[in-house]
N, CA and C atoms as an extended XYZ file, in Angstrom:
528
Properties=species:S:1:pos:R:3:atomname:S:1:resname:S:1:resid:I:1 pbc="F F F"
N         0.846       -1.168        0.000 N   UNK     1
C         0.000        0.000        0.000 CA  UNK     1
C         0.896        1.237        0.000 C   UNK     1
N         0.376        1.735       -1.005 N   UNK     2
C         1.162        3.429       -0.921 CA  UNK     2
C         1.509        4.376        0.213 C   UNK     2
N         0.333        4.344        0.829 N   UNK     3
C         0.731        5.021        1.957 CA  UNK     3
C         1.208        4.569        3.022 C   UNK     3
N         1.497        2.830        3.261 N   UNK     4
C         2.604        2.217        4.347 CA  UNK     4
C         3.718        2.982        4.313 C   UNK     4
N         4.257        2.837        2.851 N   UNK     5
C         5.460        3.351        1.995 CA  UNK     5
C         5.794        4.223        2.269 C   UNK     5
N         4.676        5.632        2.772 N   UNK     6
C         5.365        6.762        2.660 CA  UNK     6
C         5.039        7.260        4.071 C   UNK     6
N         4.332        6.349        5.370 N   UNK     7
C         3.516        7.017        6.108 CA  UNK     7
C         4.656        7.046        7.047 C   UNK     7
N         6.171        7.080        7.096 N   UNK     8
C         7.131        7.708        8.011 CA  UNK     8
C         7.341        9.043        7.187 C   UNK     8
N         7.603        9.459        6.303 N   UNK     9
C         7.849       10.479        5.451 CA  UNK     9
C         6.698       11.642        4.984 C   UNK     9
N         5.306       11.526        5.984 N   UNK    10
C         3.972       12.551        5.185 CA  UNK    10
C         4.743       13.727        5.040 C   UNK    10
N         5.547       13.821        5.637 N   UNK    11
C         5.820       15.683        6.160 CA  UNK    11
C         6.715       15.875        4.883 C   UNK    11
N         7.025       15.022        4.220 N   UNK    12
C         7.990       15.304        2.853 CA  UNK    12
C         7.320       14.889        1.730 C   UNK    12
N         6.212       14.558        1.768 N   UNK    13
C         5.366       13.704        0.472 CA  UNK    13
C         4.295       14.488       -0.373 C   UNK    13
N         3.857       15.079       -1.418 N   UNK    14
C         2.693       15.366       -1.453 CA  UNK    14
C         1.849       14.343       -2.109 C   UNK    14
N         0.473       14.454       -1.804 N   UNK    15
C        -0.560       13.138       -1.871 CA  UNK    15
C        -0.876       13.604       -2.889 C   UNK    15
N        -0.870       13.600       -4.391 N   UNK    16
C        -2.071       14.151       -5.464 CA  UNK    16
C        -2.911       13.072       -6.021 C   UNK    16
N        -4.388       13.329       -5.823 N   UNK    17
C        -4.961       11.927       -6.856 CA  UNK    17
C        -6.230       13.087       -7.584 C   UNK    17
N        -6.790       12.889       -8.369 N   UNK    18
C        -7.508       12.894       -9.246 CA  UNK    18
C        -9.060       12.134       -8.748 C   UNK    18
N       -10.419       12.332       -9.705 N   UNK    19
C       -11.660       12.176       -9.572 CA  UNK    19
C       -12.354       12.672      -11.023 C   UNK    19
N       -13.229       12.138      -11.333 N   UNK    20
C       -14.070       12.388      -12.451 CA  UNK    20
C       -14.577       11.595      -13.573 C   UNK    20
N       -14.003       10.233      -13.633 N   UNK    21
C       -14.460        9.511      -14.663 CA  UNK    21
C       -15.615        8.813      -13.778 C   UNK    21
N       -15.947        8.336      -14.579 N   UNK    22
C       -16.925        6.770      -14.502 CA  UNK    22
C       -16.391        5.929      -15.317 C   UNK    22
N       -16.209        4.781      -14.048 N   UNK    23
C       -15.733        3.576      -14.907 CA  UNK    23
C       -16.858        2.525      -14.267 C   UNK    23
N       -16.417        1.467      -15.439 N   UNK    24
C       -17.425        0.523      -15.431 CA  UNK    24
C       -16.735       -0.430      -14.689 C   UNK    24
N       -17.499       -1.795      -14.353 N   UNK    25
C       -16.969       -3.249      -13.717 CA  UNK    25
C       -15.869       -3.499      -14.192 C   UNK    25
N       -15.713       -3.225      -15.619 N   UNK    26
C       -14.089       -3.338      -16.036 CA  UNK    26
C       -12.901       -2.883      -15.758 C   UNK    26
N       -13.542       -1.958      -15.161 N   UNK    27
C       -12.200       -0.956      -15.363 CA  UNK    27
C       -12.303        0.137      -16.417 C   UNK    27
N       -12.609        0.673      -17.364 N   UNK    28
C       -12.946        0.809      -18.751 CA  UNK    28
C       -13.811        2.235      -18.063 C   UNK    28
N       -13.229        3.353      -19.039 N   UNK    29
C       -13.637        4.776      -18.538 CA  UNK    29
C       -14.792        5.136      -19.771 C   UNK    29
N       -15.821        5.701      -19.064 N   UNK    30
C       -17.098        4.847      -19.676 CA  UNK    30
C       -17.768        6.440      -19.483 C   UNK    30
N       -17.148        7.875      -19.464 N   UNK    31
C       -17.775        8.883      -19.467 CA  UNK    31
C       -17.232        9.403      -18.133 C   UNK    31
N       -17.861       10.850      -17.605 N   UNK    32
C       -17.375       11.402      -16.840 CA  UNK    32
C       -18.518       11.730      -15.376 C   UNK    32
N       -17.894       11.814      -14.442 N   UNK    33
C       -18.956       12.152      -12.948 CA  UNK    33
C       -18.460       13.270      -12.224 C   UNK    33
N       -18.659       13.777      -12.156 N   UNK    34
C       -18.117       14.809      -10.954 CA  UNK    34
C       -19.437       15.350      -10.247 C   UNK    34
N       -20.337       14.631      -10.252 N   UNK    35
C       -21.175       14.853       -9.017 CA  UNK    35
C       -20.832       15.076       -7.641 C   UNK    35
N       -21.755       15.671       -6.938 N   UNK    36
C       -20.765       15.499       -5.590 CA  UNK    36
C       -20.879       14.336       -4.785 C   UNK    36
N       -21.494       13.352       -5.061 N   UNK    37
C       -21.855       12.075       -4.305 CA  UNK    37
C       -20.704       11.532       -4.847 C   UNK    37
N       -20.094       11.379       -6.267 N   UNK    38
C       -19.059       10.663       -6.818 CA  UNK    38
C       -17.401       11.601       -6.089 C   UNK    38
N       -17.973       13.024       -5.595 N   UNK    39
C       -16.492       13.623       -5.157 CA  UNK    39
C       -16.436       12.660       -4.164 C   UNK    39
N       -17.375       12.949       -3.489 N   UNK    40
C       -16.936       12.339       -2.023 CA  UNK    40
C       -17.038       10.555       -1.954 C   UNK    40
N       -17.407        9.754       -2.674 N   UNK    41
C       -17.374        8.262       -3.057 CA  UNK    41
C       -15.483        8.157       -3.407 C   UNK    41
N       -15.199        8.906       -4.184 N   UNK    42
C       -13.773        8.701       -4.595 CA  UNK    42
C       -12.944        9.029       -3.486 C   UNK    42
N       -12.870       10.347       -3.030 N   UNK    43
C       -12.304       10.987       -1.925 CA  UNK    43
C       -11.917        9.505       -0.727 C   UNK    43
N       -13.065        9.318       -0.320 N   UNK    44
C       -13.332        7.978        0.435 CA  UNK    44
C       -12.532        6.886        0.375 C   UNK    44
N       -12.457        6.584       -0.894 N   UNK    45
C       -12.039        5.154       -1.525 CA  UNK    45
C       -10.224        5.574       -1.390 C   UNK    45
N       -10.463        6.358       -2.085 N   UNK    46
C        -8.714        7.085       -2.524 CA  UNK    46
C        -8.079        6.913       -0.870 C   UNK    46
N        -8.726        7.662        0.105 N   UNK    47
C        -8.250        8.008        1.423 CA  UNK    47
C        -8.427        6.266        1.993 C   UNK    47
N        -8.984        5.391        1.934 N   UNK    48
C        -8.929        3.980        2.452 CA  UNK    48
C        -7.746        3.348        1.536 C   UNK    48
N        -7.773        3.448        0.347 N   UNK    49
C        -6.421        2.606       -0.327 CA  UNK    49
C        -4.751        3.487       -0.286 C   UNK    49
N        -5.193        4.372        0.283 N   UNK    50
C        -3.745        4.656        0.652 CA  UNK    50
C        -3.704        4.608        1.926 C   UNK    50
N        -4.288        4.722        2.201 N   UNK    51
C        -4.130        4.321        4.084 CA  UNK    51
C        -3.596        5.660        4.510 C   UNK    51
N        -3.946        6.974        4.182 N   UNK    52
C        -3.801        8.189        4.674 CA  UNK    52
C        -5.199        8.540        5.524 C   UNK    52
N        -4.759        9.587        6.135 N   UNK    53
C        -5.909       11.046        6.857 CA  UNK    53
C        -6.300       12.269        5.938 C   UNK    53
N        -5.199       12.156        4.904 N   UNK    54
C        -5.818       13.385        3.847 CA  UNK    54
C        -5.295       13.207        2.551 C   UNK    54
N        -5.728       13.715        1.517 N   UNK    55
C        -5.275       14.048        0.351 CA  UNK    55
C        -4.570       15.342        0.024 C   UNK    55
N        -3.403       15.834       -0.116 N   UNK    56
C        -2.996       17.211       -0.156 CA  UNK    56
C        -3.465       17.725       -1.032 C   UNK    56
N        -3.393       17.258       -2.577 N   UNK    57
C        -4.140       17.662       -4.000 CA  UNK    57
C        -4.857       16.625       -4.271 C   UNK    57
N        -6.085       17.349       -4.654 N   UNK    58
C        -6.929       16.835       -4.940 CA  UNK    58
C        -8.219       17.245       -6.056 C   UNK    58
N        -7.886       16.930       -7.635 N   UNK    59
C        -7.893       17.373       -8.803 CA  UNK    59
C        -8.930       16.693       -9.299 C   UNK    59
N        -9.887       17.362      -10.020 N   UNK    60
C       -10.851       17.297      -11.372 CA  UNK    60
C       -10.604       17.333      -12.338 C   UNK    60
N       -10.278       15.899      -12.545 N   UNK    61
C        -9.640       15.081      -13.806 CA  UNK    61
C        -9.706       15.820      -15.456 C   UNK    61
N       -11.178       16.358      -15.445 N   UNK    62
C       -11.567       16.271      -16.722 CA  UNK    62
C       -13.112       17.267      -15.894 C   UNK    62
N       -13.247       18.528      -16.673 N   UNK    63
C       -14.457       19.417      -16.357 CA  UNK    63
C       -15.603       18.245      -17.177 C   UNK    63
N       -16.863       18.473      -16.106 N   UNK    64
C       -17.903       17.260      -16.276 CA  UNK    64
C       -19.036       18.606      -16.918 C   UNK    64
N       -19.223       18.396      -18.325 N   UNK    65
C       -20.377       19.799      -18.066 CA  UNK    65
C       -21.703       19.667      -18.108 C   UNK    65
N       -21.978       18.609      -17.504 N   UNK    66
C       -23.181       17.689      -16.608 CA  UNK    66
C       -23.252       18.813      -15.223 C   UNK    66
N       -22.607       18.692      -14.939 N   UNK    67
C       -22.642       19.393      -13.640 CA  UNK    67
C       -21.596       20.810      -13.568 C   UNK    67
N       -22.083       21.708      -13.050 N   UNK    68
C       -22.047       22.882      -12.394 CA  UNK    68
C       -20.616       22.858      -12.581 C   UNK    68
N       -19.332       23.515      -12.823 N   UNK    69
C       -18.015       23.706      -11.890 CA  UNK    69
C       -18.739       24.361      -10.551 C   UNK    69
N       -19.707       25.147      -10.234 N   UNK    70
C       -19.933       26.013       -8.651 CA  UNK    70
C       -20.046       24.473       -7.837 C   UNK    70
N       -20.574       23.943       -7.954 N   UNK    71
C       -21.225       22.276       -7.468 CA  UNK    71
C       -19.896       21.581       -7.076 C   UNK    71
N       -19.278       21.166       -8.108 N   UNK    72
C       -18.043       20.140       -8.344 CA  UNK    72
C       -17.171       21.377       -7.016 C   UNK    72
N       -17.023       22.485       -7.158 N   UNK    73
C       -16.017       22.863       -6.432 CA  UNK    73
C       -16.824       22.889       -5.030 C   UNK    73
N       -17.771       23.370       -4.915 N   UNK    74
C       -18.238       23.161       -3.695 CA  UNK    74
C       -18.479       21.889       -2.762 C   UNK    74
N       -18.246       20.694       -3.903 N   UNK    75
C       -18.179       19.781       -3.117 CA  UNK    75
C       -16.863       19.091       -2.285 C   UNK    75
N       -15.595       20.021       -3.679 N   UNK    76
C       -14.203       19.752       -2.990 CA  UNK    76
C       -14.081       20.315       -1.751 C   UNK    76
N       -14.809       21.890       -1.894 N   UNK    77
C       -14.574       22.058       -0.845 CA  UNK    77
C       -14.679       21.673        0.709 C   UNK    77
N       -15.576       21.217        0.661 N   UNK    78
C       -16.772       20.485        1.801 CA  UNK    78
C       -15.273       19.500        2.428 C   UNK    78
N       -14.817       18.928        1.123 N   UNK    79
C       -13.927       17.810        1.909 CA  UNK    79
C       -12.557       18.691        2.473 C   UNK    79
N       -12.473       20.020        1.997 N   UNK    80
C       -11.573       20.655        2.810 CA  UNK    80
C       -11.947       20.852        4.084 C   UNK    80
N       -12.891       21.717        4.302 N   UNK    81
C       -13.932       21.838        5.257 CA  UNK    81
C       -13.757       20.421        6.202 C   UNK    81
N       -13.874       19.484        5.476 N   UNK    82
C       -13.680       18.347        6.639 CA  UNK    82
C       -12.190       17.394        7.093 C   UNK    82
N       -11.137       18.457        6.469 N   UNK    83
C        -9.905       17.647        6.893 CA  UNK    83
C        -9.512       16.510        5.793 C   UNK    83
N       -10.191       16.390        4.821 N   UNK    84
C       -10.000       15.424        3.850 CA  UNK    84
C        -9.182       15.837        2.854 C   UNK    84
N        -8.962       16.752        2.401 N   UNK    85
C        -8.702       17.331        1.480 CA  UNK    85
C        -7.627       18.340        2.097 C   UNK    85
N        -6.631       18.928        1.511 N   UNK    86
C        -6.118       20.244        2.059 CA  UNK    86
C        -6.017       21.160        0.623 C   UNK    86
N        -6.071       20.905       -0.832 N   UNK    87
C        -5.901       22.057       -1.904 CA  UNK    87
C        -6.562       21.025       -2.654 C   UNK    87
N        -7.169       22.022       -3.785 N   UNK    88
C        -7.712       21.345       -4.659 CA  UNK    88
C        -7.325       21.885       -6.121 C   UNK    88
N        -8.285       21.008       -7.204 N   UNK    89
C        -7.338       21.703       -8.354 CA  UNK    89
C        -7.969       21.132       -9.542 C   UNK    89
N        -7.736       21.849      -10.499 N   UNK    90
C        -8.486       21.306      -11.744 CA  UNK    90
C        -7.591       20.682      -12.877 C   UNK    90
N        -8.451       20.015      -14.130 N   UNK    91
C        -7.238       19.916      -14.815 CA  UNK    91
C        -7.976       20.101      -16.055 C   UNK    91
N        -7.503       20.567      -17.009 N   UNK    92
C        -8.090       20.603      -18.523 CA  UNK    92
C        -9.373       22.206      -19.019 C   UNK    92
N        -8.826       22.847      -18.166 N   UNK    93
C        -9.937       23.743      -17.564 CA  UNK    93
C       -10.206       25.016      -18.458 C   UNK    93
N       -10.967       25.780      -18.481 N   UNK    94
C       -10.669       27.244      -19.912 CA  UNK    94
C       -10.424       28.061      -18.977 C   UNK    94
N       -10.028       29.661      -19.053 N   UNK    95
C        -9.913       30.069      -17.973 CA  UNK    95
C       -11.123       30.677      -17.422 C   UNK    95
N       -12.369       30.512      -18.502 N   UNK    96
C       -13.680       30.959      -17.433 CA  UNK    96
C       -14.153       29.809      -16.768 C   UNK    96
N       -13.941       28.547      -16.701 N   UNK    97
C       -14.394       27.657      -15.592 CA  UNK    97
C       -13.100       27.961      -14.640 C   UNK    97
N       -12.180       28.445      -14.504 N   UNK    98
C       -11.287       28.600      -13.475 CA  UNK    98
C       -11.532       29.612      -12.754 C   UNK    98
N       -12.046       30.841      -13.287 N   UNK    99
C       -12.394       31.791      -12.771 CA  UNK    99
C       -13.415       31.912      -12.063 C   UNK    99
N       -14.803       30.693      -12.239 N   UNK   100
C       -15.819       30.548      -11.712 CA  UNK   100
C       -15.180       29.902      -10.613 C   UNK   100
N       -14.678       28.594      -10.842 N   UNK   101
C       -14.052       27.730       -9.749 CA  UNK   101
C       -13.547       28.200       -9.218 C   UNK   101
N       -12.538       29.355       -8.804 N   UNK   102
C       -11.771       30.354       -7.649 CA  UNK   102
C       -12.663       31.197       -7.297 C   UNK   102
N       -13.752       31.293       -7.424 N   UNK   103
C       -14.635       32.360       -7.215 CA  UNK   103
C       -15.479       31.291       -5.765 C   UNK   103
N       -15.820       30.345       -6.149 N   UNK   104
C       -16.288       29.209       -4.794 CA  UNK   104
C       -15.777       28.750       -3.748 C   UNK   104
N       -14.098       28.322       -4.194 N   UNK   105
C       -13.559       28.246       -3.418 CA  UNK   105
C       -11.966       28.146       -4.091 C   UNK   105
N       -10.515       29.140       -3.351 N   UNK   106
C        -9.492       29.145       -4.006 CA  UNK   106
C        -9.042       27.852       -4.529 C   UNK   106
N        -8.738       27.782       -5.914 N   UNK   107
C        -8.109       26.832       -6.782 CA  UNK   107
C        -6.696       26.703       -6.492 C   UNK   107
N        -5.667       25.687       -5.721 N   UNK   108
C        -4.424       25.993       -5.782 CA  UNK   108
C        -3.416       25.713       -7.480 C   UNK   108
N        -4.153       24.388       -8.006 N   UNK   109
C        -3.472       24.321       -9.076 CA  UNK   109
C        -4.340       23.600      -10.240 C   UNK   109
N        -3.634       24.065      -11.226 N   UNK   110
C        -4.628       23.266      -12.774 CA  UNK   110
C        -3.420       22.510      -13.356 C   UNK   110
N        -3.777       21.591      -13.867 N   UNK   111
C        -2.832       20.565      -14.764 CA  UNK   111
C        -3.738       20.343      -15.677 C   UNK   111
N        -2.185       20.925      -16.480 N   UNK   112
C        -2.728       21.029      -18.396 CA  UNK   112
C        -1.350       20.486      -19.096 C   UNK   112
N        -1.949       19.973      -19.961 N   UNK   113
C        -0.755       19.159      -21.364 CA  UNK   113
C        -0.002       20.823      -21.699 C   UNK   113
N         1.456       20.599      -21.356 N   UNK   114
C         2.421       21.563      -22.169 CA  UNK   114
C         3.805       20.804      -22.452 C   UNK   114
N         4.002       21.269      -23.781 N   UNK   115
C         5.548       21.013      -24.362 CA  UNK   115
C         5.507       21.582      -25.339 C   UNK   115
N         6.911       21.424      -25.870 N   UNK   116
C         6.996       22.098      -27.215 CA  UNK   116
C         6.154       22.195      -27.909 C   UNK   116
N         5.394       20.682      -27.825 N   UNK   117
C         4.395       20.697      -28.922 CA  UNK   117
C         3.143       20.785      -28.984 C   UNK   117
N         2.561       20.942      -27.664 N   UNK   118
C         1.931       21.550      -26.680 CA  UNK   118
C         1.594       22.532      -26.435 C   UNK   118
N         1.227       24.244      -27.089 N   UNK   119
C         1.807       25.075      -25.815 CA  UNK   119
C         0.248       26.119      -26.112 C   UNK   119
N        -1.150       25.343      -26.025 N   UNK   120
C        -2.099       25.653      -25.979 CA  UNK   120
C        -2.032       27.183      -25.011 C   UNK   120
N        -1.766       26.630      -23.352 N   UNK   121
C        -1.865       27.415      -22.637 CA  UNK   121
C        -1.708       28.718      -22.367 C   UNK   121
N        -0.500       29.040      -23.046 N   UNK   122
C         0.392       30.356      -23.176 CA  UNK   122
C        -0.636       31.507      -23.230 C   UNK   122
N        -1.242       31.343      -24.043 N   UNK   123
C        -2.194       32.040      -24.562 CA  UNK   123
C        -3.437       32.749      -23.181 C   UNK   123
N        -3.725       31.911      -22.767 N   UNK   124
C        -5.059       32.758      -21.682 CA  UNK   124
C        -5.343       31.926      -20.540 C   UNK   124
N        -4.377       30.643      -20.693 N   UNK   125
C        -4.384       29.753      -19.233 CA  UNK   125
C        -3.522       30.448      -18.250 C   UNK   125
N        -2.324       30.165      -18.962 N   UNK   126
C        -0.969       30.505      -17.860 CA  UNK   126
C        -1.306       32.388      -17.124 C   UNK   126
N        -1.708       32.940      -18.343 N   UNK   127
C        -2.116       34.093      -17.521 CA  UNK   127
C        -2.834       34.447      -16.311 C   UNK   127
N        -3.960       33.554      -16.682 N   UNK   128
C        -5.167       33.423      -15.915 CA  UNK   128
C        -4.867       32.955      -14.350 C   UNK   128
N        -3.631       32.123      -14.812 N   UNK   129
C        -3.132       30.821      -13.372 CA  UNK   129
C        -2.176       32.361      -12.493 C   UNK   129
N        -1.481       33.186      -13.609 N   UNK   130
C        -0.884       34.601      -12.633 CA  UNK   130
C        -1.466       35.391      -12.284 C   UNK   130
N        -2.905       35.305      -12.674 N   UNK   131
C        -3.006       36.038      -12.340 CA  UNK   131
C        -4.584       36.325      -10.807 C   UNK   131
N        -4.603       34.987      -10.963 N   UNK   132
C        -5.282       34.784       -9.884 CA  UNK   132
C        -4.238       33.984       -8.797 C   UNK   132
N        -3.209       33.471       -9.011 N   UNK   133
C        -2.629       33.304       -8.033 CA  UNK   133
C        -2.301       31.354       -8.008 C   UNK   133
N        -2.685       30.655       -8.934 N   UNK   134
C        -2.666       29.468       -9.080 CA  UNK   134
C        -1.635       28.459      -10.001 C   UNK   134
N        -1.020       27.821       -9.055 N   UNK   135
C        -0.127       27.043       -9.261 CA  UNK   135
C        -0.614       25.853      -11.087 C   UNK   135
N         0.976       25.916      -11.653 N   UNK   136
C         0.355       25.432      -13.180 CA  UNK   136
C         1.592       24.352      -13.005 C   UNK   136
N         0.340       22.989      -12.903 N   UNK   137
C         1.430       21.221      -12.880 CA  UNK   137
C         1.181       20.725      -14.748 C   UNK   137
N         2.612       20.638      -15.236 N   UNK   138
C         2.203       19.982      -16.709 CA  UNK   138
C         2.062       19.015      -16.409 C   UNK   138
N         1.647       18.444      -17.775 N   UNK   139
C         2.166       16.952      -17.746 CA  UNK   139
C         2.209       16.492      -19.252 C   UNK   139
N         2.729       15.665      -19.762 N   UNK   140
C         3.466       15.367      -21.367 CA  UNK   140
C         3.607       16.658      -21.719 C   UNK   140
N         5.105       16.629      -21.139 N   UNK   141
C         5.971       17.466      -21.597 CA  UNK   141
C         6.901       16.824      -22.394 C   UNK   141
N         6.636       15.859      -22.796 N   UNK   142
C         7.584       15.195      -23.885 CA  UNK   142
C         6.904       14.695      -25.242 C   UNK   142
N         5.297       15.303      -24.892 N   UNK   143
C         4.685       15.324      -26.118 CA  UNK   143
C         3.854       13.766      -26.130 C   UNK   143
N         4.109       13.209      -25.235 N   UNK   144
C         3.794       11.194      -25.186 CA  UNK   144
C         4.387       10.335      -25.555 C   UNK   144
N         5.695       10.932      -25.678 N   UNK   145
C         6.527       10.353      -25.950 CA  UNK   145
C         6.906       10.826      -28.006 C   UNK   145
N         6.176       11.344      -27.963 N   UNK   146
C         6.540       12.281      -29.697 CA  UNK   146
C         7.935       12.848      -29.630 C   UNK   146
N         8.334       13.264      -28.786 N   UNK   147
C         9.472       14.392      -28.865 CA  UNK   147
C        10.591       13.667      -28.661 C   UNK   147
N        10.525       12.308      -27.964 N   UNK   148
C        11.537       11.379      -27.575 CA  UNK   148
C        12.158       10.336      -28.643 C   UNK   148
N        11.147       10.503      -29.574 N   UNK   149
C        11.550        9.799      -30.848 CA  UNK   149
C        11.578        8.281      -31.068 C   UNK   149
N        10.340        7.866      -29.891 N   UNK   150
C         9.673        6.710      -29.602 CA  UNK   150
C         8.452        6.885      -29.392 C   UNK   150
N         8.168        7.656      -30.090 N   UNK   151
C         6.050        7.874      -30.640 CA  UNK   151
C         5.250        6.751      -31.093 C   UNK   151
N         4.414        5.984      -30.639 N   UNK   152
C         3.634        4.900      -31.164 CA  UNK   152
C         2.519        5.596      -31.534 C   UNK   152
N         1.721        4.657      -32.555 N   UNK   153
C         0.789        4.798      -33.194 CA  UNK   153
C        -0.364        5.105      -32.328 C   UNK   153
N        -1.589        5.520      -32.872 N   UNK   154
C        -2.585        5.812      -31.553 CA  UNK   154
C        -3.295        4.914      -31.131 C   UNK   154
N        -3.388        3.913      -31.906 N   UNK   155
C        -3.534        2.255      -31.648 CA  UNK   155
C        -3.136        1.942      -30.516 C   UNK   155
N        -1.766        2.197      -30.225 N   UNK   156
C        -0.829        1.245      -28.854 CA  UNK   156
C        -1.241        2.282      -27.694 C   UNK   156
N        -1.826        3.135      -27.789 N   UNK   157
C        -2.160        3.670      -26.179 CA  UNK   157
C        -3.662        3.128      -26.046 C   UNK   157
N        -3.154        2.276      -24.380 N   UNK   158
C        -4.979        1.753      -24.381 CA  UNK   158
C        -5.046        2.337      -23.257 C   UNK   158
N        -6.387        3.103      -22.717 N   UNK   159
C        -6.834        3.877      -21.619 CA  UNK   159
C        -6.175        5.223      -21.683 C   UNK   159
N        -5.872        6.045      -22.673 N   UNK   160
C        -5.245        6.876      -22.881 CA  UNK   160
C        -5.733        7.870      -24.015 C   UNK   160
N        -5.669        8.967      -23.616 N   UNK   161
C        -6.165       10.147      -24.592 CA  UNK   161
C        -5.427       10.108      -26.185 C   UNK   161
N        -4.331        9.667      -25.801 N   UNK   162
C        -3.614        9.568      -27.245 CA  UNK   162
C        -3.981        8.778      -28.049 C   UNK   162
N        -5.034        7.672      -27.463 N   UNK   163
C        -5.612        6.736      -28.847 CA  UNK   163
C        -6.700        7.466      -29.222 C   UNK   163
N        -7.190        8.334      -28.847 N   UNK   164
C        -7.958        9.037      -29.608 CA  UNK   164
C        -7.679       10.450      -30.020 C   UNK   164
N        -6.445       10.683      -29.814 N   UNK   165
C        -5.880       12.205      -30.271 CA  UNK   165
C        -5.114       12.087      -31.755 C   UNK   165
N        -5.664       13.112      -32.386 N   UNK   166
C        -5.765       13.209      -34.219 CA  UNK   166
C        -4.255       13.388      -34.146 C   UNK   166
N        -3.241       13.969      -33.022 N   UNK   167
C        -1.908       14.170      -32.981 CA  UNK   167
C        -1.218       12.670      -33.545 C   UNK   167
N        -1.976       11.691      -33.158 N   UNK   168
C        -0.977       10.511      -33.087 CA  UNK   168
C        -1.516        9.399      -34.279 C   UNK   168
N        -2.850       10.197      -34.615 N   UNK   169
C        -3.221        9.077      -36.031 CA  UNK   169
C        -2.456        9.054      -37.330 C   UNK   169
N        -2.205        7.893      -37.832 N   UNK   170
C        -1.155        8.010      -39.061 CA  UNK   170
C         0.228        7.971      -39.166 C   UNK   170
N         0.322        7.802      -37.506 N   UNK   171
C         1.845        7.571      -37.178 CA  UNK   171
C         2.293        6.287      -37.704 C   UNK   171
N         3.465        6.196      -38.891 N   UNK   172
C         3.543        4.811      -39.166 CA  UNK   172
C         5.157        4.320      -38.549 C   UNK   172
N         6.146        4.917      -38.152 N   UNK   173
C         7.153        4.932      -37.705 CA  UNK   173
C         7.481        5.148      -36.167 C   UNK   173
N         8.187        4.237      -35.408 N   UNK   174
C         8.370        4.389      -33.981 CA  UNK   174
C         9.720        5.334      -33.690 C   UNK   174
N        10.479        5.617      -34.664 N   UNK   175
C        11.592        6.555      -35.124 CA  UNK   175
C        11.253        7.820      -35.859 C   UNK   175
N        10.628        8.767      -35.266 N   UNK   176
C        10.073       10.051      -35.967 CA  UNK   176
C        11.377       11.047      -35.994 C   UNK   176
């Protein structure tokens, strides 16, 4: 268990997990939830399989636009409110659902795809993140492996955005 692992070390660790899909009996991500019955169902689960007292970050995987961002954040908050949670955070976000979402309750950080090849954000995220005060976590910063010059086809990513991202269709070479 993860948190055996780290539970001499909390004071040096940060906890980040994520919330928002629906998955099925399989396993198999089958659409999105961010209800607040599903915040706090995950919250729950997450906090029993690591065998922690809190989550430090604690992120909205994917904006659900089923439901409210005022809702979804108000329900993170609740778990701040109850010691469950200590920051919360979005990921994939425009900067007017961020702006709504800091408006409910402060957003510490958003995680968004940046790299070279990547660099959507520049534009009205990263500003948005200075200018309200919110921490910006990438992630494929190597493009998914594009930039490393071991890019697979969009075929070979299973459970992964890249089998369905137009970036990676038509890739016929693992040497780009």
């Amino acid at each position: 268990m993860a948190g055996q692992a780290i539970r001499n070390d909390l004071d040096r660790v940060v906890i980040a997990t994520k919330f928002g899909f629906k998955i099925d009996e399989s396993g198999k991500i089958v659409g999105l939830d961010s209800s607040p019955e599903n915040i706090h169902r995950v919250c729950n689960a997450s906090l029993r399989r690591l065998g922690v007292d809190y989550i430090d970050l604690f992120y909205q995987h994917r904006v659900d636009r089923t439901v409210p961002i005022e809702e979804t954040v108000e329900a993170m908050a609740e778990l701040v409110q109850q010691g469950k949670v200590r920051y919360i955070g979005l990921s994939e976000a425009s900067p007017e659902t961020i702006r709504r979402a800091h408006a409910v309750h402060p957003i510490s950080a958003l995680q968004s795809e940046y790299s070279l090849w990547e660099r959507i954000v520049e534009a009205e995220i990263l500003p948005t993140l200075r200018e309200l005060g919110i921490g910006f976590v990438p992630y494929c910063l190597l493009g998914r492996g594009f930039l490393t010059g071991q890019a697979k086809r969009a075929e070979a990513f299973e459970n992964d955005y890249a089998a369905s991202s137009p970036d990676f269709k038509g890739i016929t070479s693992t040497k780009i």
